[in-house]
Phi, psi and omega in degrees: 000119182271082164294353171279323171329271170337293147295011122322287189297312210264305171334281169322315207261321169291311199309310261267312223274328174301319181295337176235041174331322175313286203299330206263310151289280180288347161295330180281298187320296184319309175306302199287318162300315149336287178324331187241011170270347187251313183274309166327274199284280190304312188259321184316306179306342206239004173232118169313198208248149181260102195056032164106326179260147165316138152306350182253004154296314202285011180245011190282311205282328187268001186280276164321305189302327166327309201251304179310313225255310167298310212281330162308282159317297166302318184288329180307317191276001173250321161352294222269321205281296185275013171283315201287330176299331200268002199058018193275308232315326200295295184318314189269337157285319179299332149313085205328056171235129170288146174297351163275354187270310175317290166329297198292351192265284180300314183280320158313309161328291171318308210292301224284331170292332206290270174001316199263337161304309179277004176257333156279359163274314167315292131357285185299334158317308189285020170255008174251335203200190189229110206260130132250142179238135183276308172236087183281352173302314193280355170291321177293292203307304157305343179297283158016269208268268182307008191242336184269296205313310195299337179302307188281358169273323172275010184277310213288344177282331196304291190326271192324305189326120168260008200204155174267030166270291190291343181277356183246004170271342161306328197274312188275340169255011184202312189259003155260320164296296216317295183332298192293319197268176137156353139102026141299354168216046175194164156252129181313323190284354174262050151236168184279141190311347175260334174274336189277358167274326196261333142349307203304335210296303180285111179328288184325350161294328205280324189327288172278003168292319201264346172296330184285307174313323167302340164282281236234019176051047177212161175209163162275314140296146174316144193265347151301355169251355171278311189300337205274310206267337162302313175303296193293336172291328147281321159310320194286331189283328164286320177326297180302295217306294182312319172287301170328302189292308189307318159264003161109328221334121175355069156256045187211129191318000000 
């Protein structure tokens, strides 16, 4: 394992988020707060408490994931994208680095800003709302574990893209409604029984069920069953990953 390969790569890639301190930090913050002056404050007074939780608590979990699950994805997918725009992509296969070294290099850089974003957005709930977390070990653990799936899903958009039409169309046409309908400012029994079956359909349901359930211990699904389809949901991302380095899949500008 070339760890210096690895700490090179992870480094750069952490700098990349200073440089861009606007876009990377305070835009998301700026974003989540808007979100609880608007759903909070305004449409929150006007909806009763959900199982018991306030509404602008009870949307914090679905808030984060909201910025873990874009923040994730954009950082991976750009990480990885622009070296094949710029051709050094050339430099780093050529380079005494394993492809698992790659992987561990870029997509960790993604988890941990995603991570650390989502732990100042958290921050920033309580200064809005009244936070509890009931279980933090399974708080961590879904932050984690979606913050890694989502790294390597936006490694697998960074490849597939050849242009920055394709690298922002999956994260804006499919993985922000998937978010939004996905039971981030509702609970799924306040649909209709035919709309709460077809809910099951989307993943990011299973995502934010089981991250809510680690606050306030309540979930719309079982939380063996949100951790189970996280896992399989990461098992599949590692599988593509693993198949792209194994066939060349356009890693190359």
């Amino acid at each position: 394992m070339n760890i210096h390969a690895i700490r090179a790569i992870y480094l750069f890639e952490m700098a990349r988020t200073k440089r861009t301190l606007l876009q990377s930090i305070v835009s998301p913050v700026i974003s989540t707060s808007l979100y609880f002056v608007v759903f909070g404050a305004a449409i929150g007074s006007r909806i009763p408490q959900i199982d018991g939780i306030g509404y602008g608590s009870f949307i914090v979990p679905g808030l984060v994931m909201l910025s873990l699950l874009t923040q994730s994805l954009s950082n991976a997918s750009f990480g990885i994208y622009f070296p094949k725009f710029t051709g050094t992509i050339y430099e780093l296969l050529s380079a005494p680095v394993s492809y698992v070294e790659i992987i561990l290099s870029y997509v960790g850089a993604a988890a941990t800003k995603s991570i650390l974003l989502g732990a100042i957005i958290l921050a920033t709930a309580g200064l809005f709302v009244p936070l509890h977390i009931e279980h933090p070990f399974w708080m961590i653990l879904f932050l984690l574990l979606t913050a890694v799936t989502f790294s390597l899903l936006g490694f697998i958009i960074g490849i597939w893209a050849d242009n920055f039409e394709k690298l922002q169309l999956v994260p804006l046409l499919i993985i922000t409604p998937l978010t939004f309908l996905g039971g981030s400012f509702y609970s799924l029994d306040m649909l209709p029984p035919f709309w709460q079956q077809v809910s099951l359909f989307n993943p990011v349901v299973y995502l934010i069920s089981g991250f809510r359930w680690s606050f306030y211990g309540i979930a719309d699904v079982a939380v063996g069953v949100s951790l189970g389809m996280t896992m399989l949901f990461l098992a599949v991302c590692v599988a593509v990953v693993a198949w792209i380095f194994k066939t060349g899949y356009r890693l190359k500008a």
